[in-house]
N, C-alpha and C positions, 0 to 999 in steps of 0.2 A: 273343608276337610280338616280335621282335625288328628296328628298323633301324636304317641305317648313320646317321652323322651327317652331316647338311644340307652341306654347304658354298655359300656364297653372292660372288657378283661382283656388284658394281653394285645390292646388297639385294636380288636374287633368286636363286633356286634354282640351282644349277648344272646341273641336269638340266631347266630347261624349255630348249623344244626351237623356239620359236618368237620370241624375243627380238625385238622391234621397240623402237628410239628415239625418244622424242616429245623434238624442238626446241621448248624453251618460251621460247627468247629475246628472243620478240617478246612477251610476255606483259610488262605492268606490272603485279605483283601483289606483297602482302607477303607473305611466308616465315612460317612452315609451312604448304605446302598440299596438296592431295591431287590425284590427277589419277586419275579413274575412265574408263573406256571401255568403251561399251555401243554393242549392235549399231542400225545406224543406223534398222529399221524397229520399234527399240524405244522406247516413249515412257519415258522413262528417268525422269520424276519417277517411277513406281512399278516401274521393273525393276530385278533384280540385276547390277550389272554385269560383266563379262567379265573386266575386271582393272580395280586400285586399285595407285596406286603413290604412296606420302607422302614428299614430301622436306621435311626440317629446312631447307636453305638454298640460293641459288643455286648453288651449287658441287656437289651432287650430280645427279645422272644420272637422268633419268626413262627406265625400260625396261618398256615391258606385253609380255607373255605374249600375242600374238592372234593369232589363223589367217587366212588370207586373205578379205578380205570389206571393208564399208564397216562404220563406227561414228561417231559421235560420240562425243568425247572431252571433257569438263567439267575444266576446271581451279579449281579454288575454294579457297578461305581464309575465314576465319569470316564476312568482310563485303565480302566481291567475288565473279563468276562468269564465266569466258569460257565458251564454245561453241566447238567449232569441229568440221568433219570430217576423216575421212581414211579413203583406203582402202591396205591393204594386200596 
């Protein structure tokens, strides 16, 4: 089987097709951190999330992949955690 190769904007796929931007500017937290997104009536300490997006530093672009619906979005670094919701 052969495919084509990936090309990426903003460290995701070029071909997802649902791109949403999460503003993390309100966030105090230190860099590297990850920002996972799981559906809101999922108890997320034990679900797999919907999408995961790791930025190295302030200056990169947080974008998830997620279809219309409500989530909880987790922001974390080794020894910090926000919450927060959103729906799209």
């Amino acid at each position: 089987m052969i495919h084509p190769n990936t090309k990426f904007n903003e460290n995701k796929a070029v071909w997802i097709e649902k791109p949403t931007k999460i503003n993390l500017s309100t966030f105090k937290i230190a860099y590297p951190i990850m920002v996972l997104a799981y559906l809101k009536n999922e108890d997320f300490s034990n679900a797999i999330p919907a999408d995961i997006s790791e930025l190295k530093d302030e200056n990169d672009t947080c974008i998830l992949n997620l279809e219309k619906g409500a989530y909880n979005i987790v922001v974390t670094n080794s020894s910090k955690s926000y919450i927060f919701s959103k729906t799209i």
